[in-house]
C-alpha positions as CSV (number, residue, x, y, z in Angstrom):
1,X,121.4,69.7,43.7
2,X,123.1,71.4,46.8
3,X,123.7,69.1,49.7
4,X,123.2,71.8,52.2
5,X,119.6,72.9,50.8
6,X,118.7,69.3,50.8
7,X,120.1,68.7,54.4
8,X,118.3,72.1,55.4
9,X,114.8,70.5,53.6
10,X,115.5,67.4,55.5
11,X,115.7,69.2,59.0
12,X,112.7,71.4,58.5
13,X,111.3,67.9,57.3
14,X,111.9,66.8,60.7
15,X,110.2,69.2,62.5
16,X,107.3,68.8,61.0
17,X,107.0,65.1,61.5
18,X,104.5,64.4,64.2
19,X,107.1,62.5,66.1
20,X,109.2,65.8,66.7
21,X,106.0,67.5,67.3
22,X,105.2,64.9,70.0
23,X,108.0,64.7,71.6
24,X,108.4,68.9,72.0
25,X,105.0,68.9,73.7
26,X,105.4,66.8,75.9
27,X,108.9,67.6,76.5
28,X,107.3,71.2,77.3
29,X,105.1,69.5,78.9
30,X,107.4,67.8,81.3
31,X,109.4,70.7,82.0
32,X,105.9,71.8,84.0
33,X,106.8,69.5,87.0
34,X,110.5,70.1,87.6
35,X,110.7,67.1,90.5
36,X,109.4,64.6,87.3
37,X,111.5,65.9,85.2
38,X,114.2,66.0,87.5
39,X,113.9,61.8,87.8
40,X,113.5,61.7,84.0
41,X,116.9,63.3,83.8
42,X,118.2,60.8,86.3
43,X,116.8,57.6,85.1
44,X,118.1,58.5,81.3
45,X,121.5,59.4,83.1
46,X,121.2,55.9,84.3
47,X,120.1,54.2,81.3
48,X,123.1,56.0,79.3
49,X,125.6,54.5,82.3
50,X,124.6,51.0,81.9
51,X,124.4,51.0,77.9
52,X,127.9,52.1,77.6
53,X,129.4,49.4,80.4
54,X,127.6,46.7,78.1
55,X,129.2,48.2,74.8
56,X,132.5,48.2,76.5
57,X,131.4,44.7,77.3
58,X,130.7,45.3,80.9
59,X,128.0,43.8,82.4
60,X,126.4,46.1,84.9
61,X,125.9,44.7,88.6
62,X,122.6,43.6,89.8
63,X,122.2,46.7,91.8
64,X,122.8,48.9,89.0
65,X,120.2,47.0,87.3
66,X,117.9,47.0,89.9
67,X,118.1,50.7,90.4
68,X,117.2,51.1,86.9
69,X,114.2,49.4,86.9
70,X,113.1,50.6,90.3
71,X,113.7,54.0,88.8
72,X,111.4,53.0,85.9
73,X,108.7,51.8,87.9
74,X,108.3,54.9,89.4
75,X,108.5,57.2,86.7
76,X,106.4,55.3,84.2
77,X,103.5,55.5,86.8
78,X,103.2,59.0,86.2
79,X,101.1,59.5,82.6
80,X,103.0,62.5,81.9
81,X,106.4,60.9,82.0
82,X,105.2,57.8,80.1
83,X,103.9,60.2,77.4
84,X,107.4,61.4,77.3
85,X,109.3,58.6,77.1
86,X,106.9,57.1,74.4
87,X,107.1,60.1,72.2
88,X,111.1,59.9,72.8
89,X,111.0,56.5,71.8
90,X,109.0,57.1,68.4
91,X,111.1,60.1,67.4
92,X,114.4,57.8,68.2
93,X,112.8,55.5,66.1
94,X,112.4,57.7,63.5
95,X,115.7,59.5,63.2
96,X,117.1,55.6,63.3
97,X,115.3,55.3,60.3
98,X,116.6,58.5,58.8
99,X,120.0,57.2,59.7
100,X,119.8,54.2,58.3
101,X,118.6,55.1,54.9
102,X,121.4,57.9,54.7
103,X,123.7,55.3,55.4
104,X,122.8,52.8,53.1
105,X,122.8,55.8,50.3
106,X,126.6,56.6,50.7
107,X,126.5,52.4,51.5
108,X,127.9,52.2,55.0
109,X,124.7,50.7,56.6
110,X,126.9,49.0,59.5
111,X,127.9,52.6,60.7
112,X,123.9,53.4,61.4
113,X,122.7,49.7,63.0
């Protein structure tokens, strides 16, 4: 068994999961309305700031956090947006998943969680 093929296999595996199919559309979908996707970009940007201050054991400020949410609130209203971030959420899910059992295979699970 070659490693390659098999990682190749696993890749075209994963792009014909219906999680990576959901998540292109509406990613596609997205990239329709430039000023939504335009916030989506920022409140990710966001999102990424304040995870890595709490994993360098930061904790963001209150405004920082209310930005965020304020942020969210306004971009979950729109159907389109929440479409995305729910099918960005599943396919996360899923390649967590994918991670995990990879790890646990070569066993270093802790390096995946």
């Amino acid at each position: 068994m070659n490693v390659y093929d098999q990682a190749h296999q696993l890749a075209k595996a994963i792009q014909e999961s219906e999680e990576f199919k959901h998540f292109k559309s509406a990613e596609s979908q997205l990239k329709t309305k430039p000023e939504l996707e335009s916030m989506m970009n920022d409140f990710q940007a966001k999102s990424v700031e304040i995870q890595l201050k709490q994993m360098s054991g930061e904790q963001p400020d209150a405004e920082d956090l209310q930005k965020i949410q304020q942020l969210y609130g306004i971009v979950a209203m729109d159907p389109l947006a929440a479409s995305y971030m729910e099918s960005e959420m599943r396919f996360s899910i899923m390649m967590k998943d994918v991670y995990e059992i990879i790890g646990e295979a070569i066993g270093k699970e802790s390096l995946f969680k």
